[in-house]
Wavefront OBJ file of the C-alpha trace (Angstrom):
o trace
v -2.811 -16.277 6.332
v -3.680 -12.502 5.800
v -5.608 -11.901 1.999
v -5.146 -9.095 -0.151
v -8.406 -6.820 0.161
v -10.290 -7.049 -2.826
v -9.686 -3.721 -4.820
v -13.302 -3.014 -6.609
v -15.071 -3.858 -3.136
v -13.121 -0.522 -1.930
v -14.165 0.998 -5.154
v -10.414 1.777 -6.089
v -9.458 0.864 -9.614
v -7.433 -2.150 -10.415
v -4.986 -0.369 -12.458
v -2.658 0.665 -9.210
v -1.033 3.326 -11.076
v -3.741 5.711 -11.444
v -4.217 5.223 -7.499
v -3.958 8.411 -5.976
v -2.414 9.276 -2.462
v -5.672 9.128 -0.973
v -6.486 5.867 -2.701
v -3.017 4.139 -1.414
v -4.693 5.648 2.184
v -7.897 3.930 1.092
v -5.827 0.178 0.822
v -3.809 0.650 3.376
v -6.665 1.122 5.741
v -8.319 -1.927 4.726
v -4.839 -3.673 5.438
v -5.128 -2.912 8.763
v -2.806 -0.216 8.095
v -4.465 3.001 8.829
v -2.278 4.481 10.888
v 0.532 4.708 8.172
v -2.111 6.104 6.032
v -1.756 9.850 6.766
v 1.846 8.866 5.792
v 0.948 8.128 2.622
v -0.887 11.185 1.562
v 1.883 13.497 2.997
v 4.490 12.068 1.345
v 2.557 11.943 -2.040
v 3.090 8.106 -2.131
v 0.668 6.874 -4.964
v 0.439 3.995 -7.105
v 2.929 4.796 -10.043
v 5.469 5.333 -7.032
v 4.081 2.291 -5.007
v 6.458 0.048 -6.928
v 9.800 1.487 -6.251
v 9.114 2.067 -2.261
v 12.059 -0.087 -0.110
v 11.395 -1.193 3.476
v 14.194 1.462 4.005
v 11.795 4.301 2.276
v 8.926 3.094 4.383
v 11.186 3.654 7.770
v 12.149 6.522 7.366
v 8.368 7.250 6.339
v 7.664 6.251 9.628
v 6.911 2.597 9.705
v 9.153 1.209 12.566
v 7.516 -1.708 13.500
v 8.997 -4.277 11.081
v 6.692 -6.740 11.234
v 4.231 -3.828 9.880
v 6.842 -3.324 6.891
v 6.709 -6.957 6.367
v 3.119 -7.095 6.340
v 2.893 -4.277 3.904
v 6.170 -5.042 1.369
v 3.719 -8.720 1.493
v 0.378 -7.636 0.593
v 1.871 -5.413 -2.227
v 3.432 -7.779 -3.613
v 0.675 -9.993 -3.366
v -1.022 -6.813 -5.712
v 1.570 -6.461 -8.345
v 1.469 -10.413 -8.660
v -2.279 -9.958 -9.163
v -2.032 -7.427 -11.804
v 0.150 -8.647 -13.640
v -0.949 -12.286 -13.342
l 1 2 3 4 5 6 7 8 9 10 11 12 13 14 15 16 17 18 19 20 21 22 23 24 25 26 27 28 29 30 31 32 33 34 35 36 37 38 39 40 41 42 43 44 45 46 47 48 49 50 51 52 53 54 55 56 57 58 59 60 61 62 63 64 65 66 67 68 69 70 71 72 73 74 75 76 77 78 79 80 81 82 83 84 85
C-alpha cells in the first residue's frame, strides 16, 4: 500500500488550507502525480478548495485515467484524516 508523503519533509505546512496552488503542485508531485500538477496551478486549485474537489471536478480538470483519480481522491483523504485526527 501507497503512504501519504510526509508534509514537513516537502517543507509545506500541515495546515492544508494555507497551501497555495503551487504547494498542492508541490504534493501532488511527490504522489507521483506530477503531471496533473500544472493542472493544479492553472485552475487555482489550493488547499481551502482541496476539500470540495469531486472525481467529476478532477475529469474535467483533466485527470482521465481513473485509477489516477482514485489514487488521488485516496491519498487526500488519507490527509484530511490526518489533520483532523
Amino acid at each position: 500500500m501507497r503512504r501519504a508523503p510526509n508534509v514537513r519533509e516537502l517543507g509545506l505546512s500541515q495546515n492544508v488550507f494555507v497551501w497555495t496552488s503551487k504547494d498542492v503542485a508541490v504534493w501532488m508531485g511527490s504522489l507521483g502525480l506530477d503531471e496533473y500538477a500544472p493542472l493544479f496551478v492553472e485552475n487555482n486549485i489550493q488547499g481551502d478548495v482541496m476539500f470540495l474537489l469531486l472525481e467529476s471536478h478532477l475529469q474535467d480538470m483533466g485527470m482521465r485515467r481513473i485509477g489516477d483519480r482514485l489514487y488521488f481522491k485516496m491519498m487526500w483523504g488519507f490527509m484530511c484524516t490526518a489533520i483532523s485526527g
